[in-house]
PDB file of N, CA, C and O in Angstrom:
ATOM      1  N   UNK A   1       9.156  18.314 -24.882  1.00  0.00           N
ATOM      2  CA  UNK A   1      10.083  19.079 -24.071  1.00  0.00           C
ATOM      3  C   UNK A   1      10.285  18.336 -22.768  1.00  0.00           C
ATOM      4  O   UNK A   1       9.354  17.851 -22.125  1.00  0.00           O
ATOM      5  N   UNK A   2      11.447  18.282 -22.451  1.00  0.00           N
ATOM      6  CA  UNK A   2      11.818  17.766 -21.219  1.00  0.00           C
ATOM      7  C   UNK A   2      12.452  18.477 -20.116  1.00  0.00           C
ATOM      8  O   UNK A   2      12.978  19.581 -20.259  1.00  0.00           O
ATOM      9  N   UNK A   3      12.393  17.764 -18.883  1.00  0.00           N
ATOM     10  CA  UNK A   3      12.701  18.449 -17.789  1.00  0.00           C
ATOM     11  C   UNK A   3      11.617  19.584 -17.206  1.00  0.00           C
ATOM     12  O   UNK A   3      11.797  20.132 -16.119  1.00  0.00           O
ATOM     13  N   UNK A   4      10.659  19.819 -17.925  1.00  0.00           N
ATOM     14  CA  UNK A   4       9.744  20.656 -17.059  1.00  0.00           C
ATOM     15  C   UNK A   4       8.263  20.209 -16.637  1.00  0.00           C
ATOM     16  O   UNK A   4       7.230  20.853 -16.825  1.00  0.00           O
ATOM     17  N   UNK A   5       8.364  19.285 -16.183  1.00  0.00           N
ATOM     18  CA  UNK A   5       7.571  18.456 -15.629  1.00  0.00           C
ATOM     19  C   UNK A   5       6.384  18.124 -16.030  1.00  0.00           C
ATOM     20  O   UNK A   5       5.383  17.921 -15.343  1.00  0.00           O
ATOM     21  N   UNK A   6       6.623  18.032 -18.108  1.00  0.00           N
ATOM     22  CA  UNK A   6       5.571  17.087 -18.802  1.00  0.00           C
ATOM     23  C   UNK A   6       4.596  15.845 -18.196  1.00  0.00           C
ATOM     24  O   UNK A   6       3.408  15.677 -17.923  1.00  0.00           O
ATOM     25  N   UNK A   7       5.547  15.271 -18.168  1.00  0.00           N
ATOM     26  CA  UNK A   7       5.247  13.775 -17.770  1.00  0.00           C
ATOM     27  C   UNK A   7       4.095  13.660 -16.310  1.00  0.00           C
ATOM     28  O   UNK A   7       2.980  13.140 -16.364  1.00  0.00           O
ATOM     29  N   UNK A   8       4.708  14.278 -15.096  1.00  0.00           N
ATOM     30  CA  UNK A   8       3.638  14.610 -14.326  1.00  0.00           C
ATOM     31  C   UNK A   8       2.469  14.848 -14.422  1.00  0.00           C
ATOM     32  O   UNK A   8       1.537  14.363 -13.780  1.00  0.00           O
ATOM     33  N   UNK A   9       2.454  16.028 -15.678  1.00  0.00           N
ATOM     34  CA  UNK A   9       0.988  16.803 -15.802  1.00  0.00           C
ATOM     35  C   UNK A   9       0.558  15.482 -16.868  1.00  0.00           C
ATOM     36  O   UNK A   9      -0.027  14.619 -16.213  1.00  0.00           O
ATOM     37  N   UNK A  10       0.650  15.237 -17.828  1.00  0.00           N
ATOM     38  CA  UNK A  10      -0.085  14.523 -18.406  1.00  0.00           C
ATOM     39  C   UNK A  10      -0.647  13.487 -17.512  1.00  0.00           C
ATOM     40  O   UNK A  10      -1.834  13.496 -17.187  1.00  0.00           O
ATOM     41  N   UNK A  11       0.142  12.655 -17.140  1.00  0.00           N
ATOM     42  CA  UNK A  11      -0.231  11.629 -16.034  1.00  0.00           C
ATOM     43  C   UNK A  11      -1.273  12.136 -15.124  1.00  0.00           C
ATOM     44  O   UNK A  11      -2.235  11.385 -14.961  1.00  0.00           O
ATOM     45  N   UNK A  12      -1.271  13.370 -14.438  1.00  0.00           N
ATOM     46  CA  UNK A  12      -2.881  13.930 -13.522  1.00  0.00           C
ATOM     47  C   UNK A  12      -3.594  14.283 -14.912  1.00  0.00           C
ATOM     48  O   UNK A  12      -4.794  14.010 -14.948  1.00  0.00           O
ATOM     49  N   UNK A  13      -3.185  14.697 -15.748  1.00  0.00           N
ATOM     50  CA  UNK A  13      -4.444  14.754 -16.728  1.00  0.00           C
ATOM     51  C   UNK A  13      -4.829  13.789 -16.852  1.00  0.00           C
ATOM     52  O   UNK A  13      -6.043  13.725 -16.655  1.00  0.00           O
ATOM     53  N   UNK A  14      -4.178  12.562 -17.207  1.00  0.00           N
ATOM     54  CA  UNK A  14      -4.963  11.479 -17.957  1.00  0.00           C
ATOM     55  C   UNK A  14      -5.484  10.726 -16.543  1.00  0.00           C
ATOM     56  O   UNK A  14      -6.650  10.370 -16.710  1.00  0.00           O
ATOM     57  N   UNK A  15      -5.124  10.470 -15.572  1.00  0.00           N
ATOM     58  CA  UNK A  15      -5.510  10.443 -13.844  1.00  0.00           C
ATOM     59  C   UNK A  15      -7.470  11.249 -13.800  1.00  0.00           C
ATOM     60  O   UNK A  15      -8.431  10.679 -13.283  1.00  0.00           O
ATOM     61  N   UNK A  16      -7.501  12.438 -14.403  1.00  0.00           N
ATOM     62  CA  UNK A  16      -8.538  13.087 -14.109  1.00  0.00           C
ATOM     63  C   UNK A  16      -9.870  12.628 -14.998  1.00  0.00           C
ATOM     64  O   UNK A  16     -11.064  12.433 -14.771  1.00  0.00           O
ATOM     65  N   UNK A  17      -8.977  12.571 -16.136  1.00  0.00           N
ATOM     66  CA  UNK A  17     -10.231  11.888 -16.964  1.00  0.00           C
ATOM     67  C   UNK A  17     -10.832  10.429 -17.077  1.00  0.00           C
ATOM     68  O   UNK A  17     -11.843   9.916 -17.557  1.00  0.00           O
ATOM     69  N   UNK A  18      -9.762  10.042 -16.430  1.00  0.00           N
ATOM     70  CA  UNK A  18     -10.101   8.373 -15.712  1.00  0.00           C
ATOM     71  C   UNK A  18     -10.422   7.370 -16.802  1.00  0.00           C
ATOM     72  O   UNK A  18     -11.023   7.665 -17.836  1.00  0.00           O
ATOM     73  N   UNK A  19     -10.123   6.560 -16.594  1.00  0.00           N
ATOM     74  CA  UNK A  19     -10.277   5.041 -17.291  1.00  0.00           C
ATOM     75  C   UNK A  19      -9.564   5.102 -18.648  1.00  0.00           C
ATOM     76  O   UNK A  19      -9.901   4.440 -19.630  1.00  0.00           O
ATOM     77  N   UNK A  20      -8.780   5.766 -18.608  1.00  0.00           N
ATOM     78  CA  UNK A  20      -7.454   5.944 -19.543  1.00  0.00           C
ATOM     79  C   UNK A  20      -6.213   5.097 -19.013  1.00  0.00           C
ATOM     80  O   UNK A  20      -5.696   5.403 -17.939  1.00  0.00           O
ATOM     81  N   UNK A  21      -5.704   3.955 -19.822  1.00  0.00           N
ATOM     82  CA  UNK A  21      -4.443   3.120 -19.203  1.00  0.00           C
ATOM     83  C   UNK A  21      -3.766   3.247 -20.488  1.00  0.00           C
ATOM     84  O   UNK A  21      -4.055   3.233 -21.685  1.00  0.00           O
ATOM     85  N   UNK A  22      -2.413   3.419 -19.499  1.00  0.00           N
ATOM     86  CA  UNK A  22      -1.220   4.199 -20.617  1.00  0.00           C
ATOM     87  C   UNK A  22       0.398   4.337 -19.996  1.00  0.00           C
ATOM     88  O   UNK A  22       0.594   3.933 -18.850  1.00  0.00           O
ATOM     89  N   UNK A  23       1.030   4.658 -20.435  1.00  0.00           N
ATOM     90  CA  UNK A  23       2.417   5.769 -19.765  1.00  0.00           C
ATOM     91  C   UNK A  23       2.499   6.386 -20.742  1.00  0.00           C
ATOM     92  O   UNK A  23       1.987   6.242 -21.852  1.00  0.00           O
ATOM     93  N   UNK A  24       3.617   7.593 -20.054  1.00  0.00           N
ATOM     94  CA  UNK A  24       4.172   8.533 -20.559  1.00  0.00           C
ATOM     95  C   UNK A  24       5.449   8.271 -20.279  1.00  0.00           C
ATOM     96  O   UNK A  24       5.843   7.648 -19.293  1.00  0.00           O
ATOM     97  N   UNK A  25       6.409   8.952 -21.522  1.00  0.00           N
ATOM     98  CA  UNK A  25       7.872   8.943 -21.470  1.00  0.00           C
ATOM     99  C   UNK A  25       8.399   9.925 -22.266  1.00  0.00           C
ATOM    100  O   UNK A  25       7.970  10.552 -23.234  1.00  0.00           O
ATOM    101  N   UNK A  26       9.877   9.918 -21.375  1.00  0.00           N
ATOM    102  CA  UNK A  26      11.005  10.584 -22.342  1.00  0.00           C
ATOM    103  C   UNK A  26      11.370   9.933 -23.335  1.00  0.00           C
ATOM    104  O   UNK A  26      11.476   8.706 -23.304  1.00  0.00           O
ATOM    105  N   UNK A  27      11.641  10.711 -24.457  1.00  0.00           N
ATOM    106  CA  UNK A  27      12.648   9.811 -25.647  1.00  0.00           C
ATOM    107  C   UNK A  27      14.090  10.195 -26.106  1.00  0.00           C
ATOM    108  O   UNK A  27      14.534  11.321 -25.884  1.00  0.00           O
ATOM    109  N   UNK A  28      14.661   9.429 -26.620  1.00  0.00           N
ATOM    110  CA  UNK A  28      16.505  10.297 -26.274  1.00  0.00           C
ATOM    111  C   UNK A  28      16.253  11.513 -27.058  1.00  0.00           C
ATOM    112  O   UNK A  28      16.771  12.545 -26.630  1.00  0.00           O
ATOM    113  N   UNK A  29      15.461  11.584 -28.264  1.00  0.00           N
ATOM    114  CA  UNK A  29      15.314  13.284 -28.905  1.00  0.00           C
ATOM    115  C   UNK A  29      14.765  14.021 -28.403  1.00  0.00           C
ATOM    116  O   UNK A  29      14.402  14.952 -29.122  1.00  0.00           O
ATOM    117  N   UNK A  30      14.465  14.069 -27.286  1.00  0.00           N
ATOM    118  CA  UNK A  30      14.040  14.928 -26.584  1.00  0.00           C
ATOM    119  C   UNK A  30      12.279  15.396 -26.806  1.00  0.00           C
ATOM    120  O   UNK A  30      11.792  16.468 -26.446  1.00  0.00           O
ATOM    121  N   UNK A  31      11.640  14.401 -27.405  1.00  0.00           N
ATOM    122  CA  UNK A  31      10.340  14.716 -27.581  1.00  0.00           C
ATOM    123  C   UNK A  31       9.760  13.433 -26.256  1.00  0.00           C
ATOM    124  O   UNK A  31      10.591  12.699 -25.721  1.00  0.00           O
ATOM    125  N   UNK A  32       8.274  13.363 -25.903  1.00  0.00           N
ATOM    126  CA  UNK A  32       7.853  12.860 -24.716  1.00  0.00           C
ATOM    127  C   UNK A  32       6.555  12.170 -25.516  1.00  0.00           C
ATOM    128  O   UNK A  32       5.716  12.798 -26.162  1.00  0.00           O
ATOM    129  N   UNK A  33       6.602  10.593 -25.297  1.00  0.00           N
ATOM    130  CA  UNK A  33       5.822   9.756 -26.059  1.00  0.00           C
ATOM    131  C   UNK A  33       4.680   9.409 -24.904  1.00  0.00           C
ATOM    132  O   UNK A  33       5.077   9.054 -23.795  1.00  0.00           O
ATOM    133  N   UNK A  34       3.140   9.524 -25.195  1.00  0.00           N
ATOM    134  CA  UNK A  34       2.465   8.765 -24.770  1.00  0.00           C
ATOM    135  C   UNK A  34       1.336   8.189 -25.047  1.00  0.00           C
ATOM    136  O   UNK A  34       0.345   8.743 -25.523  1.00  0.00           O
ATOM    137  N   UNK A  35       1.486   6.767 -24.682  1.00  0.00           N
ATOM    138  CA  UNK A  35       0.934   5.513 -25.253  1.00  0.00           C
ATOM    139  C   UNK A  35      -0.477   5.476 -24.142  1.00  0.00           C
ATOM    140  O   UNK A  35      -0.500   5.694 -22.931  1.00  0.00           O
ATOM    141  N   UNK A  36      -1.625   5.101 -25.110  1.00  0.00           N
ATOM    142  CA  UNK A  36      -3.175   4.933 -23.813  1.00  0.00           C
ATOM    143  C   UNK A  36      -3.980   4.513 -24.893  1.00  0.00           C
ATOM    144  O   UNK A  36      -4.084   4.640 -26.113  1.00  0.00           O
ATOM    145  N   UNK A  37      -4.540   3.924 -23.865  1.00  0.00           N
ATOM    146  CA  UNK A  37      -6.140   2.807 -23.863  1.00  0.00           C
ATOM    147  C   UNK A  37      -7.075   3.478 -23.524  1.00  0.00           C
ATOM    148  O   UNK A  37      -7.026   3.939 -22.384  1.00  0.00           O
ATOM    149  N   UNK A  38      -8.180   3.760 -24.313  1.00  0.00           N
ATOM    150  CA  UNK A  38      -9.383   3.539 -23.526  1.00  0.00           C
ATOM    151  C   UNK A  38     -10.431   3.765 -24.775  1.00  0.00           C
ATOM    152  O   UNK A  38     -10.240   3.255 -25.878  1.00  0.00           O
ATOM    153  N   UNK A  39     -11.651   4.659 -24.435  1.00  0.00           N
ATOM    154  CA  UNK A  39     -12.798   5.029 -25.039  1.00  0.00           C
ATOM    155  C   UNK A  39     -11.977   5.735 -26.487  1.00  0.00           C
ATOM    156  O   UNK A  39     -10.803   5.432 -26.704  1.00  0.00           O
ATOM    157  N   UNK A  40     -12.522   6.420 -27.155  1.00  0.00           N
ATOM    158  CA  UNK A  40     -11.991   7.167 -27.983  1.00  0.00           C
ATOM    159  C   UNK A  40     -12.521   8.463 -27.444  1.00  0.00           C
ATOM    160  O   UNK A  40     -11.611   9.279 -27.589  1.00  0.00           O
ATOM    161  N   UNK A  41     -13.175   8.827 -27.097  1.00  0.00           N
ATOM    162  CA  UNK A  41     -13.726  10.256 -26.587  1.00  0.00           C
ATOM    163  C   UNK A  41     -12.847  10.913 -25.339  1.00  0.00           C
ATOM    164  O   UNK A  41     -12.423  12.036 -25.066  1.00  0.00           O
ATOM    165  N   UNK A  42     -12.805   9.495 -24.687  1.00  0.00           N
ATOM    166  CA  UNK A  42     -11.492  10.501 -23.578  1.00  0.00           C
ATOM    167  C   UNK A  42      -9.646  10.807 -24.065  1.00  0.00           C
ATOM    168  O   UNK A  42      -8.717  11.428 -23.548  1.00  0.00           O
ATOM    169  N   UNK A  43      -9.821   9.995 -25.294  1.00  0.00           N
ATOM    170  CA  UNK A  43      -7.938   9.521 -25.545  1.00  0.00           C
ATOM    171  C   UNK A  43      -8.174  10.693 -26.322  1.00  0.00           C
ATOM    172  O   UNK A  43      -7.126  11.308 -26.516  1.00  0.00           O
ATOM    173  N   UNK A  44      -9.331  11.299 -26.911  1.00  0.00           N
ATOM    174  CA  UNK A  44      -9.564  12.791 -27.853  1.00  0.00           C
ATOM    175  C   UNK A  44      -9.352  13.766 -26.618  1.00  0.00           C
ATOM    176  O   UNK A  44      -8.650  14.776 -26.551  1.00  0.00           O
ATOM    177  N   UNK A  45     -10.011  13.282 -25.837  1.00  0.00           N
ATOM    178  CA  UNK A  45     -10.786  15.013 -24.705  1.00  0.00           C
ATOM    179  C   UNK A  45      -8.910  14.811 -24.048  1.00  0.00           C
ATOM    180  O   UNK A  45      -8.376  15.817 -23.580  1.00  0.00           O
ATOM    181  N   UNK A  46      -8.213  13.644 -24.092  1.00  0.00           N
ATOM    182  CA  UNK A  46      -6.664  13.818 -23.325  1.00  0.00           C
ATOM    183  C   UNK A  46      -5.875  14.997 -24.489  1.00  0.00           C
ATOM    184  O   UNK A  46      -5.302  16.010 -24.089  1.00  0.00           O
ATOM    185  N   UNK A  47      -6.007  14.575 -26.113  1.00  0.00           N
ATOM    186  CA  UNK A  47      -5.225  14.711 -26.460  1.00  0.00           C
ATOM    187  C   UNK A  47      -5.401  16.365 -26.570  1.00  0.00           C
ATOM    188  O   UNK A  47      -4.528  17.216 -26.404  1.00  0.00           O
ATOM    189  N   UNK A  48      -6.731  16.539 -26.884  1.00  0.00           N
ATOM    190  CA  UNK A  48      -7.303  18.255 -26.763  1.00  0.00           C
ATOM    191  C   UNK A  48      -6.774  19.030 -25.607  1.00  0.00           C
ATOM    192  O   UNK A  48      -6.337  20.120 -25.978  1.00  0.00           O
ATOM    193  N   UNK A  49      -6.668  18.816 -24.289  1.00  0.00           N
ATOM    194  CA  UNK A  49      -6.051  19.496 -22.791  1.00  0.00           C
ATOM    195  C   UNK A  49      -4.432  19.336 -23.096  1.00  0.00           C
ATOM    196  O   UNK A  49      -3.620  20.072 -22.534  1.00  0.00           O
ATOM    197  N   UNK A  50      -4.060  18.374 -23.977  1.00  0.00           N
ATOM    198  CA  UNK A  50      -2.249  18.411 -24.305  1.00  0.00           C
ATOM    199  C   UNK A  50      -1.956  19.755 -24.949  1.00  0.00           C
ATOM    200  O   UNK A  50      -1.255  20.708 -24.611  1.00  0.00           O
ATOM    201  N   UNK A  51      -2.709  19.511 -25.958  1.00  0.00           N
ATOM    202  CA  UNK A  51      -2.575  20.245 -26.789  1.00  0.00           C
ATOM    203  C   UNK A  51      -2.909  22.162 -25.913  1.00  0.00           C
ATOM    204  O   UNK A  51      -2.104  23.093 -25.913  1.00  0.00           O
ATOM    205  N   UNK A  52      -4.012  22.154 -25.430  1.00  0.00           N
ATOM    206  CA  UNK A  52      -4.627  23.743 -25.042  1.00  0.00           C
ATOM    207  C   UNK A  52      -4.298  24.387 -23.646  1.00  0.00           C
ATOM    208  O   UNK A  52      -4.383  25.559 -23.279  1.00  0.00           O
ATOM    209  N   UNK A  53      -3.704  22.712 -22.665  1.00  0.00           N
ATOM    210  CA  UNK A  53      -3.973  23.368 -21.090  1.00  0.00           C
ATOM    211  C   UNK A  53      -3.299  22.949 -20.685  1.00  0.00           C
ATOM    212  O   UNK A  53      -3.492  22.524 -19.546  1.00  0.00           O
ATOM    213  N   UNK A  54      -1.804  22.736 -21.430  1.00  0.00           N
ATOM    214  CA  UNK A  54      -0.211  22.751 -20.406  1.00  0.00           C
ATOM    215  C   UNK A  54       0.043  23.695 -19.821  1.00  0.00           C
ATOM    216  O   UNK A  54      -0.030  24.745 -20.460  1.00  0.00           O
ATOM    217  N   UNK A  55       0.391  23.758 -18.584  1.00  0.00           N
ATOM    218  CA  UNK A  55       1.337  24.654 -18.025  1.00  0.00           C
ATOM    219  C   UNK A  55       2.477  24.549 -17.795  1.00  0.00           C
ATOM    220  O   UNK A  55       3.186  23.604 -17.449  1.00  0.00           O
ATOM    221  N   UNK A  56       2.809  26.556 -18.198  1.00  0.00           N
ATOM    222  CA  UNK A  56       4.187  26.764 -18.389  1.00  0.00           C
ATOM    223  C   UNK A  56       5.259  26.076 -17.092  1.00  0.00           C
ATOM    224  O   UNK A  56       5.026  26.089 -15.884  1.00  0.00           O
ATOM    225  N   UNK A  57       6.122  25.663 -17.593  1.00  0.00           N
ATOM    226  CA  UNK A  57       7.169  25.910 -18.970  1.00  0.00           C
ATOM    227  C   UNK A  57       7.069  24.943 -19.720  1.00  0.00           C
ATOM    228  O   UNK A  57       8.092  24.661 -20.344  1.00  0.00           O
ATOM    229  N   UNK A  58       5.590  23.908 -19.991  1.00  0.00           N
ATOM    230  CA  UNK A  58       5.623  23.305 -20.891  1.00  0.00           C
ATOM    231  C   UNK A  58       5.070  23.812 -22.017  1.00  0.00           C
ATOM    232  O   UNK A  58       4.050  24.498 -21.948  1.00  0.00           O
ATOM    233  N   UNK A  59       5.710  23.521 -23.255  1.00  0.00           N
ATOM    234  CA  UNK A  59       5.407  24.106 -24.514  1.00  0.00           C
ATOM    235  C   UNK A  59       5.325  22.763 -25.248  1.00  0.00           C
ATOM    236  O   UNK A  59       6.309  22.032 -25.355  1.00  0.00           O
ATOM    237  N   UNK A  60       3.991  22.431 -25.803  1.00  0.00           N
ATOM    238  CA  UNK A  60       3.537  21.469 -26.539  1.00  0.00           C
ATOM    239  C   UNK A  60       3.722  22.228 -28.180  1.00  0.00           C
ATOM    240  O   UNK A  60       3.333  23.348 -28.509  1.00  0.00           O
ATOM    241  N   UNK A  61       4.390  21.276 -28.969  1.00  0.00           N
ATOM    242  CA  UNK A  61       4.771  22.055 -30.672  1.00  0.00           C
ATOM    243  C   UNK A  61       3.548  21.464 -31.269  1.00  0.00           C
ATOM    244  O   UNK A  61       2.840  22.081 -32.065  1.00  0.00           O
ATOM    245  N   UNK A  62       3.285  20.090 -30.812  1.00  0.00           N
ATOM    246  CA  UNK A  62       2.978  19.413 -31.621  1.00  0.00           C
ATOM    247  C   UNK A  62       2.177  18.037 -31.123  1.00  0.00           C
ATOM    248  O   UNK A  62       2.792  17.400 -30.267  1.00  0.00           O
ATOM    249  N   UNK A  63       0.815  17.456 -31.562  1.00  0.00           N
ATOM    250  CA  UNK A  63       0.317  16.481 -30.878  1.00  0.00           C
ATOM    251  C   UNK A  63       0.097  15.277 -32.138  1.00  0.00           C
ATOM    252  O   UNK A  63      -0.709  15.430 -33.056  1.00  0.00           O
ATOM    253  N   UNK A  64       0.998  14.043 -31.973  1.00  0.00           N
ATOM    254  CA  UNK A  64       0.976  13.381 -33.662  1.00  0.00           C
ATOM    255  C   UNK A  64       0.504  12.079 -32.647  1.00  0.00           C
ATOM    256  O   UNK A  64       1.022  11.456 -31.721  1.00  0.00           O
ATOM    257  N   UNK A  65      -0.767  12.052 -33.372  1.00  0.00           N
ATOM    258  CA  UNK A  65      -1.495  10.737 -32.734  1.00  0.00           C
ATOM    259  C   UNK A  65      -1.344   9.417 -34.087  1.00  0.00           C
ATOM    260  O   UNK A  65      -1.228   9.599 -35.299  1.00  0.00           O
ATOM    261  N   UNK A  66      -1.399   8.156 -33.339  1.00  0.00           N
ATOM    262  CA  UNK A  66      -1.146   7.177 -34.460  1.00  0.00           C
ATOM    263  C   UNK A  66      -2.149   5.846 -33.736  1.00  0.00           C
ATOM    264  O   UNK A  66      -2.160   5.560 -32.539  1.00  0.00           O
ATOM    265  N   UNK A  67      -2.653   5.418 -34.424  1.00  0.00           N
ATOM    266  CA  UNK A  67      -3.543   3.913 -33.607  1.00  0.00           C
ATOM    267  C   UNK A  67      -2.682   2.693 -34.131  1.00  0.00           C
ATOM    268  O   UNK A  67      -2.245   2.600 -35.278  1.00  0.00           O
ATOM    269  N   UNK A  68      -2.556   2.028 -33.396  1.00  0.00           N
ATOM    270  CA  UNK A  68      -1.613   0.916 -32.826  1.00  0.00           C
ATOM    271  C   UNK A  68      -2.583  -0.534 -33.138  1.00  0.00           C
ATOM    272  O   UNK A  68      -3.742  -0.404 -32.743  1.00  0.00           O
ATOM    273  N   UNK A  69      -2.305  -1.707 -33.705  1.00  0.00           N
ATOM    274  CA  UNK A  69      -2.485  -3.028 -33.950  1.00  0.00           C
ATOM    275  C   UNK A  69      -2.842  -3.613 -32.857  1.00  0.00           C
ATOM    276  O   UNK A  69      -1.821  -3.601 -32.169  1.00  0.00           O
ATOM    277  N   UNK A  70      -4.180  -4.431 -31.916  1.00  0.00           N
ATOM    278  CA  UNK A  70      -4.082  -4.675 -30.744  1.00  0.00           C
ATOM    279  C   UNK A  70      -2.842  -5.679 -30.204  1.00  0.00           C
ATOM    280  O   UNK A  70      -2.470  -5.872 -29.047  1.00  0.00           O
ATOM    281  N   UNK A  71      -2.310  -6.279 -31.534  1.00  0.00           N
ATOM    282  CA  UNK A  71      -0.949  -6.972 -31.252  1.00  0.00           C
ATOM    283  C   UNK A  71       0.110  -6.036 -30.800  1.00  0.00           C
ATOM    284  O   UNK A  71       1.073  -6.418 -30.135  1.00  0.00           O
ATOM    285  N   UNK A  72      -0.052  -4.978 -31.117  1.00  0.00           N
ATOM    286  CA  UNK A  72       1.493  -3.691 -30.776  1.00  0.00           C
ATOM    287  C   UNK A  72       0.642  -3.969 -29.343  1.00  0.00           C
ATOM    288  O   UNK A  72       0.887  -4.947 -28.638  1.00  0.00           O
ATOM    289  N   UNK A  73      -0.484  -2.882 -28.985  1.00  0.00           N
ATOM    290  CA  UNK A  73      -0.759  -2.437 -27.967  1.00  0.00           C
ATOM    291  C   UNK A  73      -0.617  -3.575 -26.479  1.00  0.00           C
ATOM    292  O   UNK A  73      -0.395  -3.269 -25.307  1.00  0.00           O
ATOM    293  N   UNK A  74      -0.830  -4.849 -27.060  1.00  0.00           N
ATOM    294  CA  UNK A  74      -0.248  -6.020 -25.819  1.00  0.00           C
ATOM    295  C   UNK A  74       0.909  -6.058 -25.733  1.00  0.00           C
ATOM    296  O   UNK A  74       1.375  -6.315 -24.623  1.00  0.00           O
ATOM    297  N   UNK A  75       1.614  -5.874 -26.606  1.00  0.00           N
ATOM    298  CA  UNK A  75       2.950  -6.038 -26.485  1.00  0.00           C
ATOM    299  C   UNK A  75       3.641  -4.662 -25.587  1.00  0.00           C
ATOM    300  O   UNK A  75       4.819  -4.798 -25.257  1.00  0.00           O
ATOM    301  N   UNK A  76       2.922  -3.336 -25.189  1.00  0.00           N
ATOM    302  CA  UNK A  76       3.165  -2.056 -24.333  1.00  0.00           C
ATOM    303  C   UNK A  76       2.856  -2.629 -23.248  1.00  0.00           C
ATOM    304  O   UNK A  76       3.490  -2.304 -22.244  1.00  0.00           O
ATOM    305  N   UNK A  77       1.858  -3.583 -23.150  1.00  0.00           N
ATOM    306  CA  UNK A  77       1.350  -3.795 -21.396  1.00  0.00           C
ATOM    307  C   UNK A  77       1.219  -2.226 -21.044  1.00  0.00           C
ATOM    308  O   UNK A  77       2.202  -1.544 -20.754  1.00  0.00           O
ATOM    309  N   UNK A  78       0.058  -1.784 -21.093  1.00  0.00           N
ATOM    310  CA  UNK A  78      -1.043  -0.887 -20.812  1.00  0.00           C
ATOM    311  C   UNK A  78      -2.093  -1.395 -20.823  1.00  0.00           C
ATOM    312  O   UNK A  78      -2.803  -1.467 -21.827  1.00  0.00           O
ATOM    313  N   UNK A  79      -2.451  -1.949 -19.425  1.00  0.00           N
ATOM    314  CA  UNK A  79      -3.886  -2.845 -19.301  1.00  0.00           C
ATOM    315  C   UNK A  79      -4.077  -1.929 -17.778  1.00  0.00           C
ATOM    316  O   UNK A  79      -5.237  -1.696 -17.438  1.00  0.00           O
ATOM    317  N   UNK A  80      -3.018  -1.460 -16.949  1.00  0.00           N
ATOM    318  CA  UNK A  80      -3.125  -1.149 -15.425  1.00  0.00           C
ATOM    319  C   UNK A  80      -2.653   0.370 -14.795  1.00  0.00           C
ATOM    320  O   UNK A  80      -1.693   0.802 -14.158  1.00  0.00           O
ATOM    321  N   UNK A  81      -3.853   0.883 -15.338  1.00  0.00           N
ATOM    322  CA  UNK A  81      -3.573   2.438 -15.075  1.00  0.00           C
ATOM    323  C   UNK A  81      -2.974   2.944 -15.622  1.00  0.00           C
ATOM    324  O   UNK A  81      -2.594   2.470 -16.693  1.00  0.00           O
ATOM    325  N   UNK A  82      -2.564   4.157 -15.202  1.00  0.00           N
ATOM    326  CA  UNK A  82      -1.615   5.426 -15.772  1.00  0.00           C
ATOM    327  C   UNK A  82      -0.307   5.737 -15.334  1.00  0.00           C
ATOM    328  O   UNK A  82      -0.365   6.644 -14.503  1.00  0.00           O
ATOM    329  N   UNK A  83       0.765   5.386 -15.535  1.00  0.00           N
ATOM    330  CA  UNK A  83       2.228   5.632 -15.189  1.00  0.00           C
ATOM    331  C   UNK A  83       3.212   6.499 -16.002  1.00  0.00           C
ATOM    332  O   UNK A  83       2.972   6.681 -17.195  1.00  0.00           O
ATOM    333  N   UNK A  84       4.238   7.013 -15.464  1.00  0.00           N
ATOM    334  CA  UNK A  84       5.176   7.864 -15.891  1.00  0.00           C
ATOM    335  C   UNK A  84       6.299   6.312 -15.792  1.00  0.00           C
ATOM    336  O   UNK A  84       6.343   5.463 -14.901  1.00  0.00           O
ATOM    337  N   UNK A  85       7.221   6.431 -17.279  1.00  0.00           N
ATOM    338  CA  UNK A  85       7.533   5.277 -17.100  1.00  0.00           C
ATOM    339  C   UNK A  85       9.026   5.777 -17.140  1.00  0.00           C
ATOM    340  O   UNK A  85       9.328   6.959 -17.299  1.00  0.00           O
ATOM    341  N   UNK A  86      10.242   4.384 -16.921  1.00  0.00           N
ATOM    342  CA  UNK A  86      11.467   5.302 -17.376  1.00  0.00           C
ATOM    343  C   UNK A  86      12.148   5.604 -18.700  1.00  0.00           C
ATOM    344  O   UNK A  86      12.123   4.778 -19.612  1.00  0.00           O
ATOM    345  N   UNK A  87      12.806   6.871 -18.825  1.00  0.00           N
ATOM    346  CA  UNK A  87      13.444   7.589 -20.103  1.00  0.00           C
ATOM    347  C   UNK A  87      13.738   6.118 -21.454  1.00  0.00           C
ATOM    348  O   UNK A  87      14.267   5.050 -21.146  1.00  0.00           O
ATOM    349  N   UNK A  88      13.426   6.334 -22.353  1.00  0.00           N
ATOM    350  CA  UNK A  88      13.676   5.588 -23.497  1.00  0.00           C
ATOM    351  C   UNK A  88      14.873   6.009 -24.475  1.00  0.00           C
ATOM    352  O   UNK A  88      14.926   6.695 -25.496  1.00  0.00           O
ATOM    353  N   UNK A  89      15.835   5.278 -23.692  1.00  0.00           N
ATOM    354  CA  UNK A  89      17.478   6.192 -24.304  1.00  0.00           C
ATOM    355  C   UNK A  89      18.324   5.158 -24.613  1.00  0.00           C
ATOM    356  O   UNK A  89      19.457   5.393 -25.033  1.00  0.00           O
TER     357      UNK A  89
END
């Protein structure tokens, strides 16, 4: 869902749980993609607070996780923190 300030909150979420490097984005269908590095226990404990502890007016439908080739994942350049990146349209 867009426009209600997804992208923000994930970004202090993934900000809180720290040593998570990633962005978040819009996509032209209107669903919000985000790509991260780290432990597996925190990219779980991120994807669990997506899923249980948005706030309204965000409405999460759906959390579809996929693991990435370390050749994809260089090719994102997600090595330097956590960013909100721009719309993918």
């Amino acid at each position: 869902m867009q426009g209600v300030g997804c992208r923000a909150q994930v970004m202090e979420l993934a900000l809180g749980i720290g040593h998570i490097h990633g962005f978040v984005r819009n996509l032209s269908d209107g669903r919000v993609e985000i790509c991260v590095k780290g432990d597996d226990w925190r990219i779980d404990d991120l994807a669990k607070i997506i899923r249980t502890q948005m706030h309204p007016p965000v409405v999460v439908e759906r959390v579809m996780m996929e693991s990435l080739e370390k050749e994809a994942i260089e090719k994102l350049d997600i090595n330097n923190g956590f960013v909100i990146r721009r719309n993918l349209h």
